[in-house]
N, C-alpha and C positions, 0 to 999 in steps of 0.2 A: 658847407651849405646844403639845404636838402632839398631838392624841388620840388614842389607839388602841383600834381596838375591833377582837377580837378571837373569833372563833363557831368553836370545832372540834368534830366527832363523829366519833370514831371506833369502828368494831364490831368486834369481834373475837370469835371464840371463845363466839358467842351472848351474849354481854355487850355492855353499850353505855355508853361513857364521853364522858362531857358536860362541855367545860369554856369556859366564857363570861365574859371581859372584858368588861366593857361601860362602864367609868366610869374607865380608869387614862388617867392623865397622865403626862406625860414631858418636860421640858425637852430637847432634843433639842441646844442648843448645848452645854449642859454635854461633852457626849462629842463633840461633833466633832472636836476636836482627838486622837482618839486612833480615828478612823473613816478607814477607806480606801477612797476613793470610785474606780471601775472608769474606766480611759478604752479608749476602744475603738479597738483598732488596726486595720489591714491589712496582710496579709503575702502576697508571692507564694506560690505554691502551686509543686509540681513541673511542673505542669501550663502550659505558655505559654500567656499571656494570661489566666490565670486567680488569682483571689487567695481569701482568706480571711480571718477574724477574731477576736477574741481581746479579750476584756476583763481588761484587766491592773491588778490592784492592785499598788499600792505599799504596802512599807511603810510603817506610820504609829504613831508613839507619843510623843506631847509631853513624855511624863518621861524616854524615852532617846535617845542617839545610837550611830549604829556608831562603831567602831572608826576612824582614819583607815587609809584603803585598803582597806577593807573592804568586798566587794563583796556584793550582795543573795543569799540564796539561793532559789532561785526552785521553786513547786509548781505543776509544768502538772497540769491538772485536764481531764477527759473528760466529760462531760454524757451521761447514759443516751439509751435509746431503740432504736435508735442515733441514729434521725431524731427527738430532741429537740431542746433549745436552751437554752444559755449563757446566763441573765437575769442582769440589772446589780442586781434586786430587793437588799436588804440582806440578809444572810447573816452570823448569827453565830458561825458555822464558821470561813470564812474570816479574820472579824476577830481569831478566835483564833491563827490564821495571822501575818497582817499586823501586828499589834499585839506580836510577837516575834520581828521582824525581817524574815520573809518576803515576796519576793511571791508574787503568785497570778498565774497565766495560766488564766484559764478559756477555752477553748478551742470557737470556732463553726466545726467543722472541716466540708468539703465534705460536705452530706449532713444540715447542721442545719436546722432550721425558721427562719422567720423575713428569709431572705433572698431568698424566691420559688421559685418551680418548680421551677427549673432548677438551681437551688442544690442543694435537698434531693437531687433526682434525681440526681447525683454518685455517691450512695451506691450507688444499682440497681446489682448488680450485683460492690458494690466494697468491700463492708464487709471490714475487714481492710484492707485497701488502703488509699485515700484517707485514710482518718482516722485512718489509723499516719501514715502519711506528713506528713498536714499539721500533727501535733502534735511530729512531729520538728523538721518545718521552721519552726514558730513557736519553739520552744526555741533555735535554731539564729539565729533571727531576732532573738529578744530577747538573746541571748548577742553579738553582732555589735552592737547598738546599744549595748552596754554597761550594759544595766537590768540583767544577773541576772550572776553567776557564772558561765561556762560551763564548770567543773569540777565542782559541784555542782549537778546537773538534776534534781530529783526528780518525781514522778507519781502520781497518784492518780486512783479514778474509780470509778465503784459500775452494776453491774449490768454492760448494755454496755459504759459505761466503763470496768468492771473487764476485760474482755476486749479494750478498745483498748491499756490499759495492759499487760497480760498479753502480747498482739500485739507492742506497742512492744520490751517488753523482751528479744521473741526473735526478733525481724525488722528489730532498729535497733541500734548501740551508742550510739545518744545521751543513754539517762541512766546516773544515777549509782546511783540506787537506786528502787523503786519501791512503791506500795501499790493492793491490790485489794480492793474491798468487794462481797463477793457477785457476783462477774464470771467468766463463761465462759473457762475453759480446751481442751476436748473439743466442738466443732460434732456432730461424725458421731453419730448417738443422741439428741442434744439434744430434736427434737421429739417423741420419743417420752414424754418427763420432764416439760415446762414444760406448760403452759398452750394453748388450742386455739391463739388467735392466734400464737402464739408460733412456736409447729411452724408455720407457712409463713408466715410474716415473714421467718424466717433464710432460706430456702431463695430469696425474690426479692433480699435484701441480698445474698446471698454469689455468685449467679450458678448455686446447686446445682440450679437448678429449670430449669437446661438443661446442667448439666454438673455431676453428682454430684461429681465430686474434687475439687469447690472446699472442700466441706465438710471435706475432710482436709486438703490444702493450707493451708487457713486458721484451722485448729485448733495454739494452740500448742504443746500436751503433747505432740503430733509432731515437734517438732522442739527439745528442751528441751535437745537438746545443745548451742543454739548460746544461750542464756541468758544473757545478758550482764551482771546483775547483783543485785544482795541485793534478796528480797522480804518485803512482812509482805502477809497477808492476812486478812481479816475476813468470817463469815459466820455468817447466822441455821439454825439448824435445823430451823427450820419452815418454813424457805423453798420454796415451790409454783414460785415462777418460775424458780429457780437452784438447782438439791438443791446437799445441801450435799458430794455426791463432788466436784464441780466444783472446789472450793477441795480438797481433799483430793489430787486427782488432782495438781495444780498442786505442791502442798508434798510430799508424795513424791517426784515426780521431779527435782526442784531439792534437798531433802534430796541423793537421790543424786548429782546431779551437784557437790554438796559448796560448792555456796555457801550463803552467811547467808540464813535462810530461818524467817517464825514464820507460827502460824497461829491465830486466837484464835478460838471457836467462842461462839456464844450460844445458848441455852436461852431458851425462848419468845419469838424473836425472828424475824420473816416474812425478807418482802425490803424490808429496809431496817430501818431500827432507831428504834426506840420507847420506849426503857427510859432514862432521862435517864443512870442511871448507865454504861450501854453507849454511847452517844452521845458522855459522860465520858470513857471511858474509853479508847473509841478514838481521839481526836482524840490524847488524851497520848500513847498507846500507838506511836502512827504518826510522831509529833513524835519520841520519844524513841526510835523504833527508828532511822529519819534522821540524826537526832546520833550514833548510836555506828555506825556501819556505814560514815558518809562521814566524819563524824569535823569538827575545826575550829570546833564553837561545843558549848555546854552551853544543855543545857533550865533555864529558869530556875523551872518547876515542882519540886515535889517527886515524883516518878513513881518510882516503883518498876518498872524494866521486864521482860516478860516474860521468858522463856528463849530467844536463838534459834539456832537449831540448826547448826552449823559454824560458830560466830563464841565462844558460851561453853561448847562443850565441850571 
């Protein structure tokens, strides 16, 4: 038997919500067989002599099997921060994922914590760079070993990751379709908007703090012509760290350039999401935009999906 105890507080909005586990049990064998435990790989990087890492789920589901010749479809995943980091912790996102065929590639691109100095330090300088780069090259990598589909690449990533994947999709053709959760589209003006830290943090990642045009350079909405494929995006309204033009800007000009494009807004929702049914709702919403966009498998949910713009009109 496993214990879990469990202590959150969270404040919001001059209110204070208190909720405490303190005596729930859990057979934890019961479900392993339908748990997708991360193994952690290494991939070259563009970079000679340099590598990276990637904790990759398999899928896992003891009541089904695939199809024969059926190959995985795979969701490279971004980690905020940008200098955060990729935990193997249980995630029941993910197993929402896994548990429906998928893998997951959660992604420790140059510039993550956790793998020393000189690691994170990558980023100085390079954001935009490096961790577009190295989350092509692990897709690119798993596609080559034969774990994922290399026809079906999909992406996803919240915050900075929503701006790696944003990046990805207009400075790479390597995926298929992608998803952004409250993630930067526009650098130039940004620290005027977000939060103190924030206004010069981007300015040592991007290199703008010795050469202003990096911030344009490596803003995607500048270059939305060269957008390489169908987006769904997600964002809070209350968001202080990411306003919510950020995703707007993004679904505008992809509207205009006339690909598949949705954008799902939340009402009292910060950065990041809190509300179980928005949590719900986008896990499905992101699944079931992927299934009809790349097409080749059915959500075995009941989801009713949004509207997206140049695909159902």
């Amino acid at each position: 038997m496993l214990p879990l105890q469990v202590n959150l507080l969270k404040k919001r909005g001059g209110n204070e919500y208190s909720i405490s586990w303190t005596s729930f049990e859990a057979n934890i064998e019961n479900f392993r067989p339908y748990i997708s435990v991360p193994e952690v790989l290494e991939f070259q990087t563009k970079v000679d002599g340099e590598t990276a890492f990637v904790n990759f789920y398999p899928p896992v589901n003891a009541d089904y099997k695939p199809p024969p010749g059926e190959k995985r479809l795979l969701l490279l995943c971004s980690h905020g921060g940008p200098t955060g980091e990729a935990k193997t912790a249980l995630s029941f996102s993910y197993q929402y994922w896994t548990s429906r065929g998928w893998a997951i590639a959660d992604v420790n691109y140059s510039g993550s914590t956790g793998y020393g100095r000189s690691y994170q330090e990558r980023l100085r300088g390079q954001w935009g760079v490096r961790d577009v780069e190295d989350c092509c090259t692990c897709a690119d990598f798993l596609s080559k070993q034969g774990l994922v589909d290399g026809k079906r690449l999909c992406r996803d990533g919240r915050s900075a990751g929503g701006y790696t994947t944003i990046a990805a999709m207009v400075f790479s053709n390597t995926f298929t379709a992608g998803c952004s959760l409250y993630g930067l589209s526009q650098l130039s003006g940004f620290g005027e908007e977000t939060h103190k830290f924030e206004s010069r943090y981007i300015n040592i990642l991007t290199g703008a703090d010795k050469d202003e045009s990096a911030l344009y350079n490596r803003s995607p909405i500048n270059f939305v012509e060269n957008f390489s494929c169908p987006i769904i995006l997600f964002q809070g309204l209350e968001d202080k760290v990411v306003p919510p033009n950020q995703a707007r800007l993004i679904y505008e000009a992809v509207k205009r350039k006339g690909l598949p494009v949705a954008l799902l807004e939340y009402e009292e929702e910060q950065h990041g999401f809190l509300k179980a049914g928005n949590i719900k709702k986008t896990l499905e919403q992101e699944m079931v935009f992927f299934a009809r966009v790349i097409g080749g498998f059915k959500v075995a949910d009941n989801v009713t999906p949004v509207h997206i713009y140049n695909f159902d009109d």
